[in-house]
N, C-alpha and C positions, 0 to 999 in steps of 0.2 A: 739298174734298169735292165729289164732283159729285150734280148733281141728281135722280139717280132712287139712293131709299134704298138702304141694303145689300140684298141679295141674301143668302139663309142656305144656299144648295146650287146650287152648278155644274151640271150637265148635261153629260158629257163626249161632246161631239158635232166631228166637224171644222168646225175655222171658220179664216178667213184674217187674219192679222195684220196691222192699219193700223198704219202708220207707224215700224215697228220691223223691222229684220232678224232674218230667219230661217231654221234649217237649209232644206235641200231635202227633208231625210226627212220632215219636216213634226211634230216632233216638238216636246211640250210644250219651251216652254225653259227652259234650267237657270238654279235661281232664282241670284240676286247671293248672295256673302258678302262677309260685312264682319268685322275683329276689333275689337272692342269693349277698349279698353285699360283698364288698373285708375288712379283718378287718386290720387297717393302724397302731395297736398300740399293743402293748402287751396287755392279759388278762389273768385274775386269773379265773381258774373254780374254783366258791364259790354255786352257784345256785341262784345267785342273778339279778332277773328280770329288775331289775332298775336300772343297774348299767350305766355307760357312755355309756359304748361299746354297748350297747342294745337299749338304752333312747330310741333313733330316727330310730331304726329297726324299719318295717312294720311287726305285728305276720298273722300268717296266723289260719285260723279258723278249728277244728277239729269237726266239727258237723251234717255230714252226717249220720244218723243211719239206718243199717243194718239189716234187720228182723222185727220183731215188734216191734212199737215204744215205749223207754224201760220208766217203771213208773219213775226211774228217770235218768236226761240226765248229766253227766259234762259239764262244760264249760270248754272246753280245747282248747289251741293257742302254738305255737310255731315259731320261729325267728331264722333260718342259718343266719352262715357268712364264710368264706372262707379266708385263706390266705396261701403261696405254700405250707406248709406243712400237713395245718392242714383241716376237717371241724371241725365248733362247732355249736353244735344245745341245746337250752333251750325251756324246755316246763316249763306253769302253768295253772294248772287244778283247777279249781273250782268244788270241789269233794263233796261225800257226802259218807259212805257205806264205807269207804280204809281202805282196808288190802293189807299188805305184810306179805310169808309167805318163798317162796326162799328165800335159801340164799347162794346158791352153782353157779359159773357160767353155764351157759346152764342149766340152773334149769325150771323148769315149770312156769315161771314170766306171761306167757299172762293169767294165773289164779289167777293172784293176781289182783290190782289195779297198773292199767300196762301203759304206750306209746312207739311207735314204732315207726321207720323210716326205710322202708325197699326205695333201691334206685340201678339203675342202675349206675354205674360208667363211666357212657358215655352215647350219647344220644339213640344207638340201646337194643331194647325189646329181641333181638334173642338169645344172650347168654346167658345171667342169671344176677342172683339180687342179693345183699345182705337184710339181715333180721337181723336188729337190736332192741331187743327189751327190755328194761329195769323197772324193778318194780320201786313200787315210793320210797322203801329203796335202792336205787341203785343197786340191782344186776340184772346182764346184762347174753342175749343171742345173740350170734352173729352167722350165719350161711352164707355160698354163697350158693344159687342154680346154682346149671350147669344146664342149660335148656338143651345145646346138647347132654349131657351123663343120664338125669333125675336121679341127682343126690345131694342129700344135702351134704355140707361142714364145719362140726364145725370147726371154730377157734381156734387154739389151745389155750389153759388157758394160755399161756406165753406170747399171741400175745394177748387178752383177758385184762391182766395187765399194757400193754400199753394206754388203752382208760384210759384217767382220767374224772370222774363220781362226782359229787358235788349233794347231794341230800337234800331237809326240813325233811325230814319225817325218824325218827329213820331205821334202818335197816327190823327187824322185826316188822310192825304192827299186832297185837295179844293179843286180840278179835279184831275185826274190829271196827272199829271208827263210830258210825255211826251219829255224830254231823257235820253240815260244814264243812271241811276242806281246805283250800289252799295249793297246795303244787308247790313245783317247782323242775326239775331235766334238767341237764347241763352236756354237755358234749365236750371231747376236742377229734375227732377220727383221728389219724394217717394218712394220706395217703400210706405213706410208708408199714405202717404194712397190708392196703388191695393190696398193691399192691405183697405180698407173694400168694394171693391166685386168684386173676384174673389181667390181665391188664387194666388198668384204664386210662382215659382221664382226666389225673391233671386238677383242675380245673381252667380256666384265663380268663378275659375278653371276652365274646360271645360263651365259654362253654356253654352246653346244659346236662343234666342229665334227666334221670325219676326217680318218685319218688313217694310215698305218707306215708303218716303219717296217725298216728292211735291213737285211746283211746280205750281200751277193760279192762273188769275185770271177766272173764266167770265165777270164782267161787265165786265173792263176794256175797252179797245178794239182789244183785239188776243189774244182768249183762247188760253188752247193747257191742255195737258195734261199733263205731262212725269213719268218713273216710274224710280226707282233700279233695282229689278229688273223685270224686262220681263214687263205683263200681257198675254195673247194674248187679245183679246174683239174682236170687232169695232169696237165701239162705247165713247167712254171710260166709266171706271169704277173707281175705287180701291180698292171694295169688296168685293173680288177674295182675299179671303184665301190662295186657292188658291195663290197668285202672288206672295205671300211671300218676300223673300228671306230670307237665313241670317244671324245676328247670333251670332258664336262670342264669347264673353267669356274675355280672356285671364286 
């Protein structure tokens, strides 16, 4: 998450896109999709990339950056899958620089070495988003924005306790690692438990969501910004609903 809060309405004005290519016509860019596969078996959240359930998922690429282009980039991917209950998403980031320093939920996590997956629960931008955002020791922040009332929603820690989180990287990273690191984090997110706080569009065959994922570490020592589908703001910002990409559920 970055530091200046959401934003409830764009301004459609010209502006110049940092750090990301784009047409010459200068034209909004067309958001990312991704198919969202149905999972037909049981799975264990372990944070393991390789596993069956995953082998022949398609990842999608987190490497859009935001601002100036940062001295160094992760290489970060991630792979949804869907079945009536549940979503589960695994990211694996090719790191360098990780810390983890939250350790409370709704703790300050996008200042660590952090990924995201903020989404709409259906395919309309007009209501509001979730913002899920977990350090790579697995502690999590979850929020809904009300776009009609401009208004954030923490999750309550009880609902919070239902995400099951599988992470590589100890809890607390502390000093920062600044050798290579691989890491992975996996997660199993409720339906039920978002459906407490907005009405949602279960996901099933020719479902449609918005979405985008993210890689950020604003405090670590080497920040950057990185975005699955491409935000055109001048300045970074995730909170960018507009910029959304497409999540078709097969």
């Amino acid at each position: 998450m970055i530091k200046t809060i959401a934003i409830w309405s764009l301004i459609a004005i010209p502006i110049i896109l940092v750090g990301c290519s784009k047409n010459d016509n200068d034209k909004k860019p067309e958001p990312a999709k991704y198919k969202v596969g149905r999972l037909t078996q049981s799975m264990s959240i372990d944070g393991n990339w390789d596993k069956p359930q995953w082998k022949d998922v398609k990842p999608l690429s987190i490497k859009n950056y935001m601002g100036e282009k940062p001295e160094f980039q992760p290489i970060a991917q991630a792979k949804a899958l869907y079945d009536d209950e549940n979503i589960y998403v695994i990211f694996r980031v090719e790191d360098r620089y990780v810390r983890a320093i939250a350790q409370e939920f709704h703790g300050r996590v996008w200042q660590d070495s952090c990924v995201e997956f903020f989404f709409t629960p259906h395919e309309a931008l007009s209501t509001g988003y979730f913002n899920l955002e977990v350090n790579c020791g697995g502690t999590a922040l979850l929020r809904y924005q009300d776009r009609s009332k401009s208004i954030a929603n923490l999750v309550d820690v009880e609902d919070m306790q239902k995400i099951e989180i599988a992470h590589s990287m100890p809890k607390v990273v502390e000093p920062e690692i600044t050798e290579p690191t691989t890491w992975t984090l996996e997660y199993r997110l409720p339906l039920e438990m978002l459906e407490k706080y907005h009405q949602i569009d279960r996901p099933k065959s020719g479902s449609v969501w918005r979405a985008n994922f993210y890689k950020c570490g604003d405090e670590t020592s080497h920040p950057h910004w990185l975005t699955w589908s491409v935000i055109d703001l001048p300045e970074p910002k995730f909170h960018a609903p507009l910029f959304f990409g497409i999540l078709e559920f097969e």
